[in-house]
Every structure is written in C-alpha cells, then in structure tokens.
C-alpha positions as CSV (number, residue, x, y, z in Angstrom):
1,X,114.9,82.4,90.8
2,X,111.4,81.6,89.4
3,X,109.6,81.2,85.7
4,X,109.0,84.6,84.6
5,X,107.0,83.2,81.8
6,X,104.9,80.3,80.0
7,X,105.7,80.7,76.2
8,X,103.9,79.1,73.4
9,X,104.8,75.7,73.1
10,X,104.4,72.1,71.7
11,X,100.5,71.0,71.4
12,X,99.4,67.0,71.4
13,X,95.9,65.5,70.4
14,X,94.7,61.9,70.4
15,X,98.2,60.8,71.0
16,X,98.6,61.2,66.9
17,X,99.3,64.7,66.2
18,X,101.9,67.4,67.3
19,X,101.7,71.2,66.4
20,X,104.8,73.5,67.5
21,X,103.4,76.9,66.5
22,X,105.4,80.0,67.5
23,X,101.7,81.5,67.8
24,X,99.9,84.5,70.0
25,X,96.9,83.0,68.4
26,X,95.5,85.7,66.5
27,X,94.1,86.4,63.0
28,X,96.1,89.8,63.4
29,X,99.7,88.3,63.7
30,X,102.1,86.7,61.2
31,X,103.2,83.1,62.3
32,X,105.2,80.2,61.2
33,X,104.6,76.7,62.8
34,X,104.7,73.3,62.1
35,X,101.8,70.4,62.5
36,X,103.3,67.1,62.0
37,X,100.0,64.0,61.8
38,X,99.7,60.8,62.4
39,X,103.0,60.6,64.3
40,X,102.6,59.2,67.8
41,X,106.2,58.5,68.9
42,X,106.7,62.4,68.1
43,X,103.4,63.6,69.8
44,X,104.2,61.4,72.9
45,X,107.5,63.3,73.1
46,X,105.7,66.6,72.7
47,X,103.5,66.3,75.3
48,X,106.2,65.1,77.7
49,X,107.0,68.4,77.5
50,X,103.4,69.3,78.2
51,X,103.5,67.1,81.2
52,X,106.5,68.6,82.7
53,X,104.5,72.5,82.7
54,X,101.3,70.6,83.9
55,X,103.5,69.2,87.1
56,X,105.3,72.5,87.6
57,X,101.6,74.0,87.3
58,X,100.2,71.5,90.3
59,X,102.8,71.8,92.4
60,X,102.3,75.4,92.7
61,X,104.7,76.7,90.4
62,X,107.9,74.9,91.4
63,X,109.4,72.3,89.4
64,X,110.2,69.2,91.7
65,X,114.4,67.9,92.6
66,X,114.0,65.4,90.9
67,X,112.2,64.7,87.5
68,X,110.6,61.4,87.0
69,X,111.4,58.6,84.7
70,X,108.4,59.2,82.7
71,X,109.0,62.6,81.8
72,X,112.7,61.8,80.2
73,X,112.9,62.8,76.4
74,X,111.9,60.8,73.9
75,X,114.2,62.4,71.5
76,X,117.8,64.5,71.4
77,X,120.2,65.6,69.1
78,X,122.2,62.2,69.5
79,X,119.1,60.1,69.2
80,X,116.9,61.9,66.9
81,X,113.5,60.5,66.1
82,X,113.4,58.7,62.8
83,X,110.5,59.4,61.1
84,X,109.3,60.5,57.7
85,X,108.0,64.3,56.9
86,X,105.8,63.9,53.4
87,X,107.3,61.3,52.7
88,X,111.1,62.1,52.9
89,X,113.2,60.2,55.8
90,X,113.9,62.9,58.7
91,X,115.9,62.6,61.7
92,X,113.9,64.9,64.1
93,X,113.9,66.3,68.2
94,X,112.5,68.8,70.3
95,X,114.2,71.1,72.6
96,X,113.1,72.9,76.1
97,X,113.6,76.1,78.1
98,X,115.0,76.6,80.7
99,X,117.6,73.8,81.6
100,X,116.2,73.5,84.9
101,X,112.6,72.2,83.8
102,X,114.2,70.1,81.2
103,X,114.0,66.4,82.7
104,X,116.5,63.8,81.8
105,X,117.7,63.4,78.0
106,X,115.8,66.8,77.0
107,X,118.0,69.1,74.5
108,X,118.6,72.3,76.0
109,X,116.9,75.0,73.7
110,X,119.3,77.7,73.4
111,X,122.5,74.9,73.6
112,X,120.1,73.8,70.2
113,X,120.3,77.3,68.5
114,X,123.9,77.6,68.8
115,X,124.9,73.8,67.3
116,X,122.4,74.3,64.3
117,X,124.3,78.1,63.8
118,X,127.7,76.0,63.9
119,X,126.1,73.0,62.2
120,X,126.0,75.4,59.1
121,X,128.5,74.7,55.9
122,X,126.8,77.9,53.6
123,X,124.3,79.7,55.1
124,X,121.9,80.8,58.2
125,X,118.4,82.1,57.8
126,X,117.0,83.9,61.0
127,X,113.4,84.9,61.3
128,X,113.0,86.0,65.1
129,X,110.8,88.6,66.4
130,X,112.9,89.9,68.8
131,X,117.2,89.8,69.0
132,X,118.7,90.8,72.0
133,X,122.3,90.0,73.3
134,X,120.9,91.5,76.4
135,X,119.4,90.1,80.1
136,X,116.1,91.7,78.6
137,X,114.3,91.7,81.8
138,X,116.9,92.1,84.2
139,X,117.9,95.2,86.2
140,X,120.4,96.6,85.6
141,X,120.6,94.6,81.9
142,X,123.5,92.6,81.3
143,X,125.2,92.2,78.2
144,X,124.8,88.3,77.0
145,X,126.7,87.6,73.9
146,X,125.7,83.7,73.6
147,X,123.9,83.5,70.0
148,X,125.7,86.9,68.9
149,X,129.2,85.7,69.2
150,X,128.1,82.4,67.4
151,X,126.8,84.7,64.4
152,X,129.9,86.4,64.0
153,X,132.0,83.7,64.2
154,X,129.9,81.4,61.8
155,X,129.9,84.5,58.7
156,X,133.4,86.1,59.8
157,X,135.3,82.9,60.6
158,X,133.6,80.2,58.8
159,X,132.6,82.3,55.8
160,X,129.0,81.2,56.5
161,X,125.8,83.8,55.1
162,X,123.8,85.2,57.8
163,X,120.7,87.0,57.2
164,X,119.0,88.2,60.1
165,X,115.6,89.7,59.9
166,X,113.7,91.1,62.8
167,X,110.5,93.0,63.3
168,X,109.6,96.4,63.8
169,X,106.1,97.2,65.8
170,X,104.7,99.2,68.8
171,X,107.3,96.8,71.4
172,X,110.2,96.8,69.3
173,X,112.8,97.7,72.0
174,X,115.3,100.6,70.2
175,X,118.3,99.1,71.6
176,X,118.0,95.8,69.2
177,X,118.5,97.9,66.2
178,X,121.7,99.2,67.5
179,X,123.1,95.5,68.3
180,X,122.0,94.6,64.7
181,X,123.7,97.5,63.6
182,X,126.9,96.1,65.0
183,X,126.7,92.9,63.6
184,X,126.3,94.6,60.3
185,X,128.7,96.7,60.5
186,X,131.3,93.6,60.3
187,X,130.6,93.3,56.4
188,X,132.2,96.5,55.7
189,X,135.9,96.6,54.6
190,X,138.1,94.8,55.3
191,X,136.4,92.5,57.2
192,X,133.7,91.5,54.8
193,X,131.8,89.2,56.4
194,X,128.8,88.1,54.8
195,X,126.6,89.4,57.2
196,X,123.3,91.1,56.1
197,X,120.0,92.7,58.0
198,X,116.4,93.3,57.5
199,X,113.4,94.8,59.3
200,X,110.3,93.5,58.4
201,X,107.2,95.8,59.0
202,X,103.3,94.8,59.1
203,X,101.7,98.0,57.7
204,X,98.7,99.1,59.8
205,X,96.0,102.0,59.1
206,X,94.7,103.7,61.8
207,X,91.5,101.4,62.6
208,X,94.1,98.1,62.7
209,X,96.4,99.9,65.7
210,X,94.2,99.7,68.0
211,X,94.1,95.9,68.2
212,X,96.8,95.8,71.0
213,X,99.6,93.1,70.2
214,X,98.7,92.6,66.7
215,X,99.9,93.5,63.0
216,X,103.7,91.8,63.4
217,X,105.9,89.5,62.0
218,X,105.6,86.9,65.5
219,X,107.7,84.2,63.7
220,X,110.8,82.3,65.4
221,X,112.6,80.4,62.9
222,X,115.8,79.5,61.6
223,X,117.2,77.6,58.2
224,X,120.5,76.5,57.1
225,X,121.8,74.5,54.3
226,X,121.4,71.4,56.3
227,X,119.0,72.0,58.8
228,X,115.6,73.9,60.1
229,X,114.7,75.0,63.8
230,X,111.0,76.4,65.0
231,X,111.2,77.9,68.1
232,X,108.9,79.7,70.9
233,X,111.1,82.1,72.3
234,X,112.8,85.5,71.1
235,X,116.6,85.4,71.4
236,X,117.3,87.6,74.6
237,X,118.9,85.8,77.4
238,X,115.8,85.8,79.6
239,X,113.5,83.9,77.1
240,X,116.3,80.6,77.1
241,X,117.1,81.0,80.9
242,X,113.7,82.0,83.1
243,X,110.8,81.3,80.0
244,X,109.5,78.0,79.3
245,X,109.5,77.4,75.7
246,X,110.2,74.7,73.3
247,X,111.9,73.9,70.0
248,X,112.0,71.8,67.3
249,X,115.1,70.2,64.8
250,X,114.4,68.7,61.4
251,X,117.5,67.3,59.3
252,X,116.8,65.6,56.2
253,X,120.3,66.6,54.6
254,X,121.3,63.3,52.5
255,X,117.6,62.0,52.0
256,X,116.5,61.1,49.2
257,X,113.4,63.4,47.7
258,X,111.3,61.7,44.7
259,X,110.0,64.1,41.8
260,X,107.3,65.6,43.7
261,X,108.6,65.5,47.2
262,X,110.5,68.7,49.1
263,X,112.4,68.9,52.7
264,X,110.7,70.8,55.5
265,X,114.5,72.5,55.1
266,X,113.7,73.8,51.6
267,X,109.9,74.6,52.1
268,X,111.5,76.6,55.4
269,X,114.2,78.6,53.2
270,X,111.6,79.4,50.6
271,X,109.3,80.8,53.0
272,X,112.0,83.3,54.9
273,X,113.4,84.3,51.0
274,X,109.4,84.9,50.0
275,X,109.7,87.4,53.4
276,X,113.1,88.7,52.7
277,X,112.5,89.8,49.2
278,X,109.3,91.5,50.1
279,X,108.1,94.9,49.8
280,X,107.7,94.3,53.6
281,X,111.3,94.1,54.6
282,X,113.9,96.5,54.5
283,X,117.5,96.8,54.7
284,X,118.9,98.1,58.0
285,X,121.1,100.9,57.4
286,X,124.5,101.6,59.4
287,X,123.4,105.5,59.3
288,X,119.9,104.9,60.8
289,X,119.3,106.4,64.3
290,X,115.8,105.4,64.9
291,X,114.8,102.8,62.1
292,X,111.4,101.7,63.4
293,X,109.8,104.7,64.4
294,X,106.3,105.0,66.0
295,X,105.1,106.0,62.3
296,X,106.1,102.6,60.9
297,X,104.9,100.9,63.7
C-alpha cells in the first residue's frame, strides 16, 4: 500500500539549524515546536530525514528496496545525540513514520511514543490534536489499541498520571470523544486510575470561521517526568503506519541545571499546565453525548 500523506516534518538550513514544528503554517492555528541553532550533527540528522522524502519524491513516489548508507540515522534511542539544549547536557534523537521509509538505525515513531509512555515513573502529559484508537482512514475502520492500551496500563498498572487533552473544532471526528470517554471512565471506583481528560477549544466569532482549517489547538506533544516528545502526526493508526511524519526525544533527567538554566522537559510541562488550567480547556464529562458541538466549534 502507498503514502497516503506528507506530514509536517523536520526543517534544516545552512547545515546549522533544525526546526521540528508540528505546524499547518498559519497565523490562525495554535502550535508547539522546537528550533534547536547552531547544532550541525542534529540538523545533519534532520535532514536525512529530509533526504529520504526527497528520494521517495524523485523516484516517483516509491521508496527504493534498499536504503542507502547515507541515509542511516544519525541518532536513536540507544545512541542518542549528546548535545547541550541552553546550556543543559541532553541526550537527544528523532524518530520517523512509517517503518517502511525509515532507513537503517532510524527510531520508529510510534515504537517512540509508546517507550516514552512506559519510560514514565509519575506522570504523562499529552497534547495531540487528534486521538483515535482507530484505522482512521480505513474502510471498514478497525479498532487499533496500540497507544490506548499503553495509557491504561501506565495510570491503572503503574499508578502513573495521565492527562490527555484533545481539541475540539469543525474536523473533530465524534467518535474520539467516546474512546476518551472510556479511558476516563477507568478513574471511577474502584478502579481509580489516575486518568483525567480535557477538550481544549479555540473560540471563533463568526468573521474568524470562515478561514477554513484555522482557530485550533494543532499541537502534538507529550511530557513526562523524565522525558519530552514533539511529534507531526495525530495518534490514529493511519498517521504512524501510511503518513510520513517525524519526531523528536529530549531527556535531560539527571543533568545538572545552574540558577538560571531550565530542561526543555520542564519548559514543555509548563506550557501543557498553562493550557490545561485555561479558561480554554474543559473537563470531559462521562455524561456528555456530543461534547464539541458545531456551536463550540
């Protein structure tokens, strides 16, 4: 089966610079990237990955048998880059979609997601546009339980916190709310699991609706106590299986941070608890049939 899609994903200039936005690029849409400077060995990786779409692109949209040498990751969860991030030592690697245009060493994306869930010792912070344990684009859809079953397992076995919030706008599909409903249905007695959910809305007048595509939370992020991922892609099966998209790992758990210094991991968990405490998020509700109507959208 062929690429249904070319997702946002990583960005190189002058061999120096590397930007991993989750971006529609837009002045009407909420985002959350990450633009790392004067960091060649990381930039060289990125656009690797740049490479690899530029190939698939010339060769008339089929990637080749076999990927060359050249194209082989600089970087993986084994042998992380070593860099520094402001100042404070990281240990850092990207990660591609799908497996099969992922050349030799390259982390798979979605086999990324899931370690940094079970990498997690307290909590896990999602901000993604879209969550569907569903073949999105698929007929008939099939039910895909990958990233969902890892969620459950991390706040009802491990005790971990999850907080999950999504977006509600114009291509919200209804049946996410429903899945998210049954995730947080699990922190009800007995089971307790720590498990909590939140919409977050863009408000909109009238005028601002009829930018198509426009006026939503677009972010694709995720922090834990130890670690922060920035994706491209929207966790439905189709977007880690027949989407080219990209990701990126940053663990600086056991650095040391001087006085004025701060992790990309705590500037990433202040950002989603800015969102999550806003008058722009609210909590999901067990009861709710249809919880992001056309009226909040």
């Amino acid at each position: 089966s062929g690429l249904l899609e070319l997702k946002e994903s990583a960005l190189k200039t002058e061999n120096q610079e590397a930007s991993l936005p989750t971006v529609v690029f837009s002045l009407k849409v909420k985002e959350v990237g990450l633009s790392v400077e004067d960091c060649s060995c990381l930039a060289q990786d990125a656009f690797r990955i740049f490479e690899v779409y530029w190939s698939i692109g010339a060769n008339g949209g089929s990637p080749p048998l076999f990927w060359p040498a050249r194209l082989a990751a600089l970087s993986s969860a084994d042998r992380p880059l070593q860099l520094k991030f402001n100042g404070v030592p990281a240990r850092v690697y990207l990660s591609s979609a799908p497996p099969q245009i992922s050349p030799h060493g390259r982390a798979d994306d979605l086999a990324t997601v899931l370690s940094v869930i079970d990498d997690a010792q307290k909590f896990v912070y999602i901000s993604v546009m879209d969550y569907l344990p569903l073949s999105e684009f698929t007929e008939p859809p099939r039910f895909w339980p990958a990233i969902d079953s890892d969620l459950r397992a991390a706040a009802c076995t491990r005790g971990v916190q999850v907080r999950m919030m999504v977006s509600c706008w114009e291509h919200s599909p209804a049946s996410m709310f429903t899945f998210l409903q049954s995730l947080l249905v699990l922190s009800r007695p007995p089971l307790r699991c720590n498990i909590e959910v939140k919409i977050f809305s863009v408000p909109s007048t009238p005028e601002q609706r009829k930018t198509p595509f426009a006026r939503v939370n677009h972010a694709k992020f995720m922090v834990t106590d130890r670690v922060v991922y920035i994706g491209t892609s929207n966790w439905s099966e189709n977007y880690f299986t027949h989407t080219a998209g990209a990701g990126l790992v940053v663990n600086q758990t056991g650095s040391e941070v001087g006085e004025d210094q701060q992790t990309l991991q705590s500037q990433a968990e202040e950002l989603f608890l800015r969102d999550w405490s806003s008058d722009y998020a609210s909590s999901l509700s067990l009861d709710a049939v249809d919880f992001c109507p056309p009226s909040r959208r």
